[in-house]
ROSE-4610 file (N, C-alpha, C; in Angstrom, 1 decimal, always signed):
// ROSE-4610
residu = [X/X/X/X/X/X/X/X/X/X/X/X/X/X/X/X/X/X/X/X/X/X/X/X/X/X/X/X/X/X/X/X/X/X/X/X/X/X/X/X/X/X/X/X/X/X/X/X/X/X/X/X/X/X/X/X/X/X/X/X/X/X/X/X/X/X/X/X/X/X/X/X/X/X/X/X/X/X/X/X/X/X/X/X/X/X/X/X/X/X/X/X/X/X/X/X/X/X/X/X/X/X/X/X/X/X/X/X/X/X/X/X/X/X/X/X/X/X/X/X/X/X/X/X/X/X/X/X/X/X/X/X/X/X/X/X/X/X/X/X/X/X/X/X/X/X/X/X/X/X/X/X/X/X/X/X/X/X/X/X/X/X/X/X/X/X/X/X/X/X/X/X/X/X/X/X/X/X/X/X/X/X/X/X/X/X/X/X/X/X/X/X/X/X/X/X/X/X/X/X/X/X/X/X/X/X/X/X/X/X/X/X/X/X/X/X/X/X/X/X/X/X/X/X/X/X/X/X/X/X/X/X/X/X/X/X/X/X/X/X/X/X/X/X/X/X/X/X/X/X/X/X/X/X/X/X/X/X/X/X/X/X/X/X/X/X/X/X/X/X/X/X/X/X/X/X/X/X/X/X/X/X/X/X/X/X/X/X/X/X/X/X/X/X/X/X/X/X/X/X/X/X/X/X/X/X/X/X/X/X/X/X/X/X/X/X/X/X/X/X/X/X/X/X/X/X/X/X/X/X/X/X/X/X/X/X/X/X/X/X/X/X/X/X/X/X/X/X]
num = [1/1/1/2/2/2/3/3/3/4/4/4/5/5/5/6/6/6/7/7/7/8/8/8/9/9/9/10/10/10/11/11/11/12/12/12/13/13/13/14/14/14/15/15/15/16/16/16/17/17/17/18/18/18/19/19/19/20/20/20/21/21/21/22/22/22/23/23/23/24/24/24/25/25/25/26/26/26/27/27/27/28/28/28/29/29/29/30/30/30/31/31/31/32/32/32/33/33/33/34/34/34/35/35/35/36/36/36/37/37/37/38/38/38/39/39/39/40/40/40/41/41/41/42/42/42/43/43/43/44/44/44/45/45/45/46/46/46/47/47/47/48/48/48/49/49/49/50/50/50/51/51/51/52/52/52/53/53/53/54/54/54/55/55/55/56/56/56/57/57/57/58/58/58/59/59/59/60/60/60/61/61/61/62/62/62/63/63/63/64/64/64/65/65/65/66/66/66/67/67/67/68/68/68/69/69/69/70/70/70/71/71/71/72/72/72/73/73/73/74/74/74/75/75/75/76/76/76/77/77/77/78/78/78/79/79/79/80/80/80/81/81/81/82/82/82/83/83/83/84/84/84/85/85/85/86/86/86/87/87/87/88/88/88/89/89/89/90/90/90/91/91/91/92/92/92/93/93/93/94/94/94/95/95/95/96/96/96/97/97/97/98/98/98/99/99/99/100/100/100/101/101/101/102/102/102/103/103/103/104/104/104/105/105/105/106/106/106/107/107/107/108/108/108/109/109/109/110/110/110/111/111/111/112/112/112/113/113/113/114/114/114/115/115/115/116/116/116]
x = [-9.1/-8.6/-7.2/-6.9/-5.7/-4.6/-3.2/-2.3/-1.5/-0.8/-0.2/+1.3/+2.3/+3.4/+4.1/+4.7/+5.3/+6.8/+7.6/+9.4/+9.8/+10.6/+10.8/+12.4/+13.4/+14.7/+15.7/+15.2/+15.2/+15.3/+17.0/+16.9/+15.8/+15.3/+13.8/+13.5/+14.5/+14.3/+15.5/+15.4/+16.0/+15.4/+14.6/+13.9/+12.7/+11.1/+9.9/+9.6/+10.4/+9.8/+9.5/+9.9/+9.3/+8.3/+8.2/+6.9/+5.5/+6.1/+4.7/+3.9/+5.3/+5.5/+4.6/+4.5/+3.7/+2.8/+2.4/+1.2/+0.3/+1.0/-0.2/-0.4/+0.3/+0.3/-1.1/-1.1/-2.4/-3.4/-3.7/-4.5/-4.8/-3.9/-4.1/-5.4/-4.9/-5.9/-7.3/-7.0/-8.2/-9.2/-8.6/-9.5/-9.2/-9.3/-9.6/-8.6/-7.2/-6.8/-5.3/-5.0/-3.6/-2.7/-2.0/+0.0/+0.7/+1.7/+2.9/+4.0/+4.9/+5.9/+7.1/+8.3/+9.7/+10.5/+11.5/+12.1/+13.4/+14.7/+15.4/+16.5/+18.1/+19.0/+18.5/+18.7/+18.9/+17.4/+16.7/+15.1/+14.6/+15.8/+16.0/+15.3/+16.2/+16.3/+15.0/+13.7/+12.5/+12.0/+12.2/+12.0/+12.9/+13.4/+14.1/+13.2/+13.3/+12.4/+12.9/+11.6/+12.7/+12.7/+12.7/+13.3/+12.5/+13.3/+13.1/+13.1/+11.9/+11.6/+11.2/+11.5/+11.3/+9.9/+9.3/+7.7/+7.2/+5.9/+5.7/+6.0/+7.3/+7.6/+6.9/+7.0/+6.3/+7.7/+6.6/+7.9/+7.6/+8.3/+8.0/+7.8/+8.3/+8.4/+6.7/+6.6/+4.9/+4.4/+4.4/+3.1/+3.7/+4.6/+5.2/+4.3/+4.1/+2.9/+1.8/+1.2/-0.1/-0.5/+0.4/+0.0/-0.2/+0.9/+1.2/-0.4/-0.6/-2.2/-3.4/-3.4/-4.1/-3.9/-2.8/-2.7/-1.6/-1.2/-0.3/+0.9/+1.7/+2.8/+4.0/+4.9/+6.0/+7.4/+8.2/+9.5/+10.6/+11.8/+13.0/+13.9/+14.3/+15.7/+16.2/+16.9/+18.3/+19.2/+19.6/+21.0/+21.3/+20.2/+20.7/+20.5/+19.4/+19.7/+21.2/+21.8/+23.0/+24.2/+24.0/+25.0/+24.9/+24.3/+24.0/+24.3/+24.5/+24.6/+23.5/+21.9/+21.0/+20.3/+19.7/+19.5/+18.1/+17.6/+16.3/+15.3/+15.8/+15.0/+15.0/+15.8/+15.8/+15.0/+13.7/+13.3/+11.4/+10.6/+9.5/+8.3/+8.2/+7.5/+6.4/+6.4/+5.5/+6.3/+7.6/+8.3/+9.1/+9.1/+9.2/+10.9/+11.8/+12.8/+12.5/+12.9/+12.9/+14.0/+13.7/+14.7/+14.4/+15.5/+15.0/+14.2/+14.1/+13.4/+11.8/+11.8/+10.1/+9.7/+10.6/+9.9/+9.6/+10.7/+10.5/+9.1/+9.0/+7.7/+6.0/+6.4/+5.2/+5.4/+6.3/+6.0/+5.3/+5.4/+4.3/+2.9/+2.4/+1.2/+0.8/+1.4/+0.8/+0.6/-0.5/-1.5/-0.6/+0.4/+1.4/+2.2/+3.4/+4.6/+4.8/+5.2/+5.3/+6.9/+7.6/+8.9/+9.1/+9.3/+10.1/+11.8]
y = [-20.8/-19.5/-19.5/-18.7/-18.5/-17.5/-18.7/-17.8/-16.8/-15.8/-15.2/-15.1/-15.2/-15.3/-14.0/-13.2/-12.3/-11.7/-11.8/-12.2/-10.8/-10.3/-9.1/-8.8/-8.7/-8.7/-7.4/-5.9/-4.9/-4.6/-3.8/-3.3/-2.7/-3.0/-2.0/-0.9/-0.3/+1.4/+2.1/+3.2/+4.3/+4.0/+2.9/+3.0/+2.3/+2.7/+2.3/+1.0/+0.0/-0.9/-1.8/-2.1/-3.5/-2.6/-1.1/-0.7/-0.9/-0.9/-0.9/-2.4/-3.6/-4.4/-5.4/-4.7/-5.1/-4.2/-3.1/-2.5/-3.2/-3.5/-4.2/-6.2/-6.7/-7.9/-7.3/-6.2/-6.4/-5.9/-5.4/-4.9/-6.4/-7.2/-8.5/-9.3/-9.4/-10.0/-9.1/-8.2/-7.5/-7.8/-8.0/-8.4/-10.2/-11.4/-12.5/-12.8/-13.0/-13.1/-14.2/-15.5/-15.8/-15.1/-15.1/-14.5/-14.6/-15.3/-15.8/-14.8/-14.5/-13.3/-13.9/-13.9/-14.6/-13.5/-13.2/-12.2/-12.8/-12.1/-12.5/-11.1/-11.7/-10.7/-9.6/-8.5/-7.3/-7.5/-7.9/-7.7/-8.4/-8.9/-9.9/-9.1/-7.9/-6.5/-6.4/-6.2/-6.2/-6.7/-8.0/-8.9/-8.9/-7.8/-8.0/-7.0/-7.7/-7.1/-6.1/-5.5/-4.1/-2.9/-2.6/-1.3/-0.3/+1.0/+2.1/+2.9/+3.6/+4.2/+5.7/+6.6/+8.3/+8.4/+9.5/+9.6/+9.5/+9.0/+9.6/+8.8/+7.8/+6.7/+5.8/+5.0/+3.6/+2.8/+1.2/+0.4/-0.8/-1.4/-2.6/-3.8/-3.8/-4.8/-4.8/-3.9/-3.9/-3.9/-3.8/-3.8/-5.4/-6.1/-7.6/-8.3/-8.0/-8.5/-8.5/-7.1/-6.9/-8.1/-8.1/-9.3/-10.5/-11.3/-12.0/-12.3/-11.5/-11.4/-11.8/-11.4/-11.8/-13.0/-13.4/-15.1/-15.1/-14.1/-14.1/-15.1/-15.7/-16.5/-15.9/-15.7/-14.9/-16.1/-16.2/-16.6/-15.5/-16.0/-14.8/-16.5/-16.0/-16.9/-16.8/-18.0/-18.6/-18.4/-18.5/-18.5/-16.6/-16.2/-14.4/-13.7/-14.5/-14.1/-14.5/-15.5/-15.8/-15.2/-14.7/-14.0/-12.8/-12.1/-10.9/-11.0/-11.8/-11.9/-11.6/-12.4/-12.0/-13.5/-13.8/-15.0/-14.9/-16.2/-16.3/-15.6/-15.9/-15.0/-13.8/-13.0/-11.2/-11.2/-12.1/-11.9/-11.8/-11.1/-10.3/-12.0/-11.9/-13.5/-13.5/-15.0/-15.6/-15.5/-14.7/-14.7/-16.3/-16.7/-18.5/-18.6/-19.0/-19.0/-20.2/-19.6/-20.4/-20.7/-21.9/-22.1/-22.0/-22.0/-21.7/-22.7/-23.7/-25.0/-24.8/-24.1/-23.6/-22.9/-21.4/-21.1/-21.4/-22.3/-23.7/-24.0/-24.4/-24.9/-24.1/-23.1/-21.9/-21.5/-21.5/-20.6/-21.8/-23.1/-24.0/-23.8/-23.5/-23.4/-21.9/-20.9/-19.5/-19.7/-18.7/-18.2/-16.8/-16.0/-15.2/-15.2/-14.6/-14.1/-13.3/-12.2/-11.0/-10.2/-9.6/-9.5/-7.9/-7.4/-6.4/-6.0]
z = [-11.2/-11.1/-11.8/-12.7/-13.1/-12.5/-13.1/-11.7/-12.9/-12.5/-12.8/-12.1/-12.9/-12.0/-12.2/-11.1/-11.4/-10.9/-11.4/-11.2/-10.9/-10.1/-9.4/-9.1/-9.9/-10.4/-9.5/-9.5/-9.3/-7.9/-7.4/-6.2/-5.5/-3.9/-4.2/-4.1/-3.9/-3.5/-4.9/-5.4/-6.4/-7.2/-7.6/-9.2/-8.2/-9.6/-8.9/-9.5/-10.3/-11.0/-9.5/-8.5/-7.3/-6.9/-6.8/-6.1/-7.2/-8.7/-9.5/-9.6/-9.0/-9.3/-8.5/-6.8/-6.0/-6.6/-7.1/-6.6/-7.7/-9.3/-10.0/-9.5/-8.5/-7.9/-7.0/-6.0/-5.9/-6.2/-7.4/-8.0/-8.8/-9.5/-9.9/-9.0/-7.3/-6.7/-6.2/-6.7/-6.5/-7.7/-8.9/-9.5/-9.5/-8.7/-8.6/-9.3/-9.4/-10.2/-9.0/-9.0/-8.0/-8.5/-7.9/-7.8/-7.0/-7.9/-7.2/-7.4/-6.3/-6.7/-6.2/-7.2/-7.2/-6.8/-6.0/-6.2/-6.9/-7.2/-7.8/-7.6/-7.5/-7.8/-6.2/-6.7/-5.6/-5.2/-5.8/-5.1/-3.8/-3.6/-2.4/-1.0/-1.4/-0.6/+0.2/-0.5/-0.1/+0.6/+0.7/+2.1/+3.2/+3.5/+4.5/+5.4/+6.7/+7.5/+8.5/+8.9/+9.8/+8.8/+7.8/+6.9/+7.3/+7.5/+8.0/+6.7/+6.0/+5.1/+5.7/+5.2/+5.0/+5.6/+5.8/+6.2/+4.7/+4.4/+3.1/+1.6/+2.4/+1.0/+1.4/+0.3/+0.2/+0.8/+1.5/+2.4/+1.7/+0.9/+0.2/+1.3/+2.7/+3.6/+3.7/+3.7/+4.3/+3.3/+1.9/+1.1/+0.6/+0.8/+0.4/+2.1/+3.4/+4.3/+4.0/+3.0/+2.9/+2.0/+0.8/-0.3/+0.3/+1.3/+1.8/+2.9/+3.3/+4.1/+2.8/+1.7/+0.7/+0.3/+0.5/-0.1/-1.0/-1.8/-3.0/-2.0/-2.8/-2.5/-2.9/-2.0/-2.4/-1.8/-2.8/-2.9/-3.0/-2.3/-2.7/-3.0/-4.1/-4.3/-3.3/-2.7/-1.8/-2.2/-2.9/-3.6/-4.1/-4.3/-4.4/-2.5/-1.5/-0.4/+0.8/-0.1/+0.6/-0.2/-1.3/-1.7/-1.3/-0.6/+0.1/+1.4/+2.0/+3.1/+4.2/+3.6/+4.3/+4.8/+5.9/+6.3/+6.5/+6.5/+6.4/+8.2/+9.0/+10.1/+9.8/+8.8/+8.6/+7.3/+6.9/+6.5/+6.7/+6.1/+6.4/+6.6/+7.8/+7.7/+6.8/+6.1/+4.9/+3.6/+3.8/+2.7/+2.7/+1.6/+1.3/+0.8/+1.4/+0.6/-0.1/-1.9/-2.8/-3.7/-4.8/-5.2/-6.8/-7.6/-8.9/-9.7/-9.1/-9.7/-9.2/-8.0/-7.8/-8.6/-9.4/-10.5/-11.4/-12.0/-12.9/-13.4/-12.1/-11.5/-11.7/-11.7/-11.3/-12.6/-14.1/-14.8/-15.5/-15.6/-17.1/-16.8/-15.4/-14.5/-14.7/-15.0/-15.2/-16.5/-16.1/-17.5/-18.3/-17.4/-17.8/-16.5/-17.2/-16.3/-16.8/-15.7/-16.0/-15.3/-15.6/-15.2/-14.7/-13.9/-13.8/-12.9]
């Protein structure tokens, strides 16, 4: 199976790039397809667990579980979750704190990376 890696940069809420970002991640495994998802920078955001979203919007906490139930493997940089001041128990369980040598890692192994 080939993996697809896909890097997630972007605060998660005011712009839709982490919402399009998960939604083609699982449309990816919909069609048979692994994925790995790095967050990075403000996208940290999304794994934080607990968020109270509007009726009606999309809640990245939960569509980053749903993947997470499918298997996708999700990392948030350490080093962008401690400059926020966010700790790993306030985060959405199965989220992996990672480090930038894991992406390292995951981009010679994907078939693409994909960035938003």
């Amino acid at each position: 199976m080939e993996i697809i890696t896909i890097i997630i940069n972007d605060a998660p809420y005011g712009i839709e790039k982490p919402w399009n970002a998960l939604r083609l991640a699982k449309a990816l495994v919909a069609t048979k397809q692994k994925v790995n998802i790095f967050l990075m920078g403000d996208a940290v955001g999304m794994a934080k667990n607990r968020q109270q979203t509007p009726t009606g919007y999309y809640n990245l906490a939960q569509m980053l579980r749903e993947l997470i139930a499918l298997g996708v493997e999700i990392r948030a940089c350490g080093t962008c979750i401690n400059s926020r001041g966010l700790k790993e128990d306030e985060l959405v369980e199965g989220v992996i704190v990672g480090k930038m040598l894991d992406l390292a890692r995951w981009v010679p192994e994907s078939v693409k990376v994909i960035t938003f």
